[in-house]
C-alpha positions in Angstrom: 19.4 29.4 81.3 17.6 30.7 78.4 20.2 32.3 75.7 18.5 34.9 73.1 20.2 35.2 69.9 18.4 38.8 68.7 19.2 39.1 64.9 19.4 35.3 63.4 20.9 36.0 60.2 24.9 34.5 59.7 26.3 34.9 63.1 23.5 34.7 64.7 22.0 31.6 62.9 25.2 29.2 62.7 25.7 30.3 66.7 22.3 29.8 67.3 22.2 25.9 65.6 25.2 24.7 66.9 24.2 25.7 70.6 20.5 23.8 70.3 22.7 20.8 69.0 24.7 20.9 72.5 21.3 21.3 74.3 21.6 24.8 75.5 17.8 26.5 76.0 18.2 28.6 73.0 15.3 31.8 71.5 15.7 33.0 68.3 14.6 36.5 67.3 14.6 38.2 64.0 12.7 41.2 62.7 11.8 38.8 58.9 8.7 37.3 59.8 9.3 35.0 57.0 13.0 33.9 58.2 11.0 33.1 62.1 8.3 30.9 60.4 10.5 29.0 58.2 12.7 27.9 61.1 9.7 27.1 63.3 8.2 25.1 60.6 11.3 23.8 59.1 14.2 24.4 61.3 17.4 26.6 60.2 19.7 24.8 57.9 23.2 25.5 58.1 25.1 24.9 54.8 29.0 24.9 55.7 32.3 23.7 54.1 32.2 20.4 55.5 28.6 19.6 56.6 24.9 20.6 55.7 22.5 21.2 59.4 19.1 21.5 59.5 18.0 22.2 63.4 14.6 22.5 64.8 15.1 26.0 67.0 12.4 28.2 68.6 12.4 31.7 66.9 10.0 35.1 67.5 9.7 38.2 66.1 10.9 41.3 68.7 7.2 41.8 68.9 6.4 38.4 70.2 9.2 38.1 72.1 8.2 41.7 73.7 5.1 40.4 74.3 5.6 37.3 76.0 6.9 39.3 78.6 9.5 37.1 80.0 12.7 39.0 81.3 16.0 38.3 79.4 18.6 36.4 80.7 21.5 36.4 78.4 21.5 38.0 75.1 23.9 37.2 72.0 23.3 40.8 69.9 24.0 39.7 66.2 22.0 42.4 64.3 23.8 45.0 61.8 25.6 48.0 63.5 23.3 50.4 62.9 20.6 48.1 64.4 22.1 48.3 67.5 20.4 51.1 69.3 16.7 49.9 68.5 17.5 46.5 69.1 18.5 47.5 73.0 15.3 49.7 73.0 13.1 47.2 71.8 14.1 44.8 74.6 14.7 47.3 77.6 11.5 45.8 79.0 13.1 42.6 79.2 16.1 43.6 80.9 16.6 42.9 84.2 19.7 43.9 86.5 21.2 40.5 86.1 20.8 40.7 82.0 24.2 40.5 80.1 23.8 41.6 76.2 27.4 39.9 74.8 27.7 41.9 71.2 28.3 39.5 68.7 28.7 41.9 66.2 31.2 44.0 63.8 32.5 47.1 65.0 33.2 49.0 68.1 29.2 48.6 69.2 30.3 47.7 72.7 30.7 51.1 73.2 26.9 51.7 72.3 25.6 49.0 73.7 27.4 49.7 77.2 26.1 53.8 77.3 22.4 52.2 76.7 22.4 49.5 79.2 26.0 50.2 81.5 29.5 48.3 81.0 28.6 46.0 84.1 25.4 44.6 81.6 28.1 44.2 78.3 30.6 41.3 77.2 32.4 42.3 74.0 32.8 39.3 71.3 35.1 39.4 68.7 33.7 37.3 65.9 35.2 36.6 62.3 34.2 33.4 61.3 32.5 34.2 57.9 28.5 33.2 57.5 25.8 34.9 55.0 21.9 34.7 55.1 20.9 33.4 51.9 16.9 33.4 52.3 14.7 32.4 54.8 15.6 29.7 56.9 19.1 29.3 55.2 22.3 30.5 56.0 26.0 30.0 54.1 28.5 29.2 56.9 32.0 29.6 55.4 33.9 27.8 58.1 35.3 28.0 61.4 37.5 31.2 62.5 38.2 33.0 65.0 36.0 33.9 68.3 37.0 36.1 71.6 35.4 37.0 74.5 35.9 39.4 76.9 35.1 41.7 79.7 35.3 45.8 78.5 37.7 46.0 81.6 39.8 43.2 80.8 38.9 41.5 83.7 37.9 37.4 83.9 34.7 36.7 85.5 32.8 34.1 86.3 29.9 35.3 83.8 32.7 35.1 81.4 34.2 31.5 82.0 30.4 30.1 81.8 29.6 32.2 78.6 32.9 30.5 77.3 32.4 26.8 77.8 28.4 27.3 76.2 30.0 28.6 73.2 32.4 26.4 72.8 29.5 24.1 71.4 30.1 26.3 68.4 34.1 25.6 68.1 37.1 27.2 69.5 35.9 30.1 71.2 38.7 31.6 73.3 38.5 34.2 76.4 40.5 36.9 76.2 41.8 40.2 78.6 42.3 42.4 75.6 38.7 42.4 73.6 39.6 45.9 72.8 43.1 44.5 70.7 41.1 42.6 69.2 38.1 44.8 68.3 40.3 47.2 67.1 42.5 44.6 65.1 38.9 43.9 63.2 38.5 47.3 62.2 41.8 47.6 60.6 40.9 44.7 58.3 37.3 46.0 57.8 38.9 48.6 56.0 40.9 46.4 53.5 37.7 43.9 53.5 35.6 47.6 52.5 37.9 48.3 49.4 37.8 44.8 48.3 33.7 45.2 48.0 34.9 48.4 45.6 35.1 45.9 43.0 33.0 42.9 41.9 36.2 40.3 42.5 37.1 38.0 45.5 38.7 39.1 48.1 41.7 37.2 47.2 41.7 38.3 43.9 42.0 42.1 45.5 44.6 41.4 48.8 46.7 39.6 45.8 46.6 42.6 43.3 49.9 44.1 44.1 49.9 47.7 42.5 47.4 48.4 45.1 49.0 46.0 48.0 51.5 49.6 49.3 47.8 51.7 48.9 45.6 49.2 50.7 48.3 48.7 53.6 47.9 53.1 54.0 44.2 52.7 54.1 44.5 49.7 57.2 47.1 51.9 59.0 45.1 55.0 59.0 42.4 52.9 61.2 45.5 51.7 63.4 46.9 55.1 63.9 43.8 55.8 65.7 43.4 52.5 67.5 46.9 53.7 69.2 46.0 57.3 69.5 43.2 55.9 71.8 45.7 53.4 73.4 44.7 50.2 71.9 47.0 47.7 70.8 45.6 45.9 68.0 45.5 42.0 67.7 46.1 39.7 65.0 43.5 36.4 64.3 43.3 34.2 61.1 46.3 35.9 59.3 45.5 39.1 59.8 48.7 40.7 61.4 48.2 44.1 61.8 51.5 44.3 63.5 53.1 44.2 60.2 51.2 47.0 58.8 51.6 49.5 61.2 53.9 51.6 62.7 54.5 52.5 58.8 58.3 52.8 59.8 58.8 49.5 61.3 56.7 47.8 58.4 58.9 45.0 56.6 57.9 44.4 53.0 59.0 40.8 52.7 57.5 39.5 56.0 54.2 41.3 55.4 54.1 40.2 51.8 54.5 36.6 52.6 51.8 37.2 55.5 49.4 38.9 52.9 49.8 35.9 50.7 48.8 33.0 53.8 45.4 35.7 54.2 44.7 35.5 50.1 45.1 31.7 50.4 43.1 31.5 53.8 40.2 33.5 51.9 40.5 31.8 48.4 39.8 28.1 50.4 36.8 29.6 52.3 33.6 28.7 51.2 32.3 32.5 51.2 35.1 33.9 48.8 33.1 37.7 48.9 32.6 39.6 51.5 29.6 40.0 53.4 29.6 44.2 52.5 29.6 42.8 48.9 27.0 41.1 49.3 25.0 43.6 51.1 25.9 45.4 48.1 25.5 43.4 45.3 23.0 41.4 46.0 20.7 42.1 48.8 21.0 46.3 48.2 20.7 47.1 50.9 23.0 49.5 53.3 26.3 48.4 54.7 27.5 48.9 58.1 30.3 51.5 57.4 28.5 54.6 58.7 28.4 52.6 62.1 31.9 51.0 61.9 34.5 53.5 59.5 32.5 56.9 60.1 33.0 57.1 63.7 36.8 55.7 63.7 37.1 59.1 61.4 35.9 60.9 63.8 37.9 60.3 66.5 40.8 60.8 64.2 39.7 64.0 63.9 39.8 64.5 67.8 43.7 63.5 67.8 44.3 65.1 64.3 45.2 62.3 62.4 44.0 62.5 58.5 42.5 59.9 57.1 42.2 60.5 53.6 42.0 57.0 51.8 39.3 56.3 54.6 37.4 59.3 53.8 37.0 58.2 50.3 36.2 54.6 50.4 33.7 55.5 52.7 31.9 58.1 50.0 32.6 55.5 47.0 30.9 53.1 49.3 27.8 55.3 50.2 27.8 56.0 46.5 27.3 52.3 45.1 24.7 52.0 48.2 22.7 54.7 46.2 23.8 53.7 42.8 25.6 56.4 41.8 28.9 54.6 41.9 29.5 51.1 40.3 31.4 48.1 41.6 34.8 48.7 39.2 38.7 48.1 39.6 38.8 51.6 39.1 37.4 52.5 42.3 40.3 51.2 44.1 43.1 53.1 41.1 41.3 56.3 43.0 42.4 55.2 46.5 45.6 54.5 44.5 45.8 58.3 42.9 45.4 59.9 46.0 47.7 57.4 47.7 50.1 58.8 45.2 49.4 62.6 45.5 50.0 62.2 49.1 53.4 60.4 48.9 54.4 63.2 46.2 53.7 66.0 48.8 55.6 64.4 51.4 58.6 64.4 49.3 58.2 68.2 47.3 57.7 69.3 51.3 
């Protein structure tokens, strides 16, 4: 079987190498002509914590692959979000009844993916192993994570169990009945990953800043207030636990505290010590997935009326550095703070 990894950039690059090292049938496909002819003439080179790949992999543009007219068998989606949509509609002439897309992506886009093509075509994939494209035909892989798989209705199929055992030429990919939990889970630590790109520091430097710890935990439970207004319970991976975050009532200081501290040392030791929305930021300027992954969780709190303040404004200081108009400062995240602080004074003079 022939498995096309459509968007070759960090997740789609490391998965892409490690599978043609087990000897899976693997197609490349990015839209950078100059990232596709690199790897054909050079391979991909994977640069991770413990060991430096090059592989020799077969990669095409969408055009060619369009036009070589061959119907898709599997599909690993890794492009950006708010790629998702053309991506599908560039290969819908490729797909065939028996296609399965598998979103290897951030954010909810199994929901997209699934009203384009139908749920029966879509295997969700929870990714969080960290990986950035550094130019063509080179990608930064900051170390094994976590990796689930799973059915949108929780059930374990066959499909599933043989997509499982391919990727476990990668590392510890694990199938799941809750892809959902775990999707969701993601989400609530996009948000604090989000306001960590506020400011040009690590992300360990941030989680371990702790005047801002009590506002950054709001700004994750906003996201999980939703994720259980639309009956989701979130999962924990790589010490992420956002059972200790939210319900706010049940939260325990010194438990999450000590937790928070294993996640700052867990990001400090891995070889990619910023973000990847940083770097979309910073260096490549270019736009970062929130309007795809944090606008639309807004929105369905607004269909259950939950307010979500502190999310409302990262999101507008982030679309502000994407333009410019806003600079990467500490100060960003003492604004989450003040109206963190405005909020709690209401709750108390009401």
């Amino acid at each position: 079987m022939e498995i096309t990894i459509v968007g070759a950039g960090a997740i789609g690059g490391v998965l892409g190498a490690y599978l043609t090292l087990n000897g899976e049938n693997v197609l490349l496909c990015d839209i950078a002509e100059n990232h596709v002819q690199k790897i054909n003439q050079e391979g991909i080179k994977i640069e991770g914590p413990v060991e430096v790949l090059t592989v020799d992999c077969k990669a095409m543009t969408p055009k060619e692959l369009v036009g070589r007219g061959k119907p898709l068998e599997m599909v690993l989606l890794a492009v950006k979000a708010h790629h998702t949509k053309t991506a599908i509609e560039q290969l819908r002439p490729l797909l065939k009844k028996e296609t399965v897309v598998v979103s290897v992506q951030n954010g909810l886009c199994e929901k997209q993916i699934s009203r384009l093509i139908g749920a029966e075509n879509t295997i969700g994939c929870f990714v969080n192993f960290s990986a950035d494209y550094l130019e063509p035909g080179r990608i930064l892989y900051g170390g094994i994570s976590s990796l689930y798989i799973g059915e949108l209705d929780g059930s374990v199929t066959d499909r599933l169990k043989n997509l499982h055992k391919r990727l476990l030429a990668w590392g510890p990919a694990q199938i799941t009945n809750n892809i959902w939990g775990y999707l969701w889970g993601k989400m609530s630590y996009a948000g604090l990953l989000y306001a960590t790109a506020l400011v040009d520091e690590t992300m360990a430097g941030v989680v371990r800043q702790l005047d801002l710890r009590e506002t950054l935990m709001e700004l994750c439970s906003e996201i999980l207030a939703v994720a259980e207004a639309e009956g989701v319970h979130p999962l924990g991976f790589d010490d992420w636990e956002p059972g200790l975050v939210y319900p706010r009532e049940a939260r325990d200081d010194g438990r999450l505290n000590k937790q928070l501290e294993k996640l700052a040392v867990r990001m400090a030791s891995n070889k990619k010590t910023k973000s990847g929305i940083w770097r979309d930021l910073a260096v490549r300027k270019r736009k970062t997935e929130i309007e795809e992954q944090l606008v639309p969780i807004v929105e369905m709190g607004k269909e259950h009326g939950i307010a979500m303040p502190l999310t409302e404004n990262l999101i507008q200081q982030i679309l502000e550095i994407e333009t410019g108009a806003r600079q990467m400062d500490w100060g960003n995240l003492y604004e989450l703070k003040a109206i963190f602080e405005r909020i709690k004074e209401n709750e108390v003079l009401s």
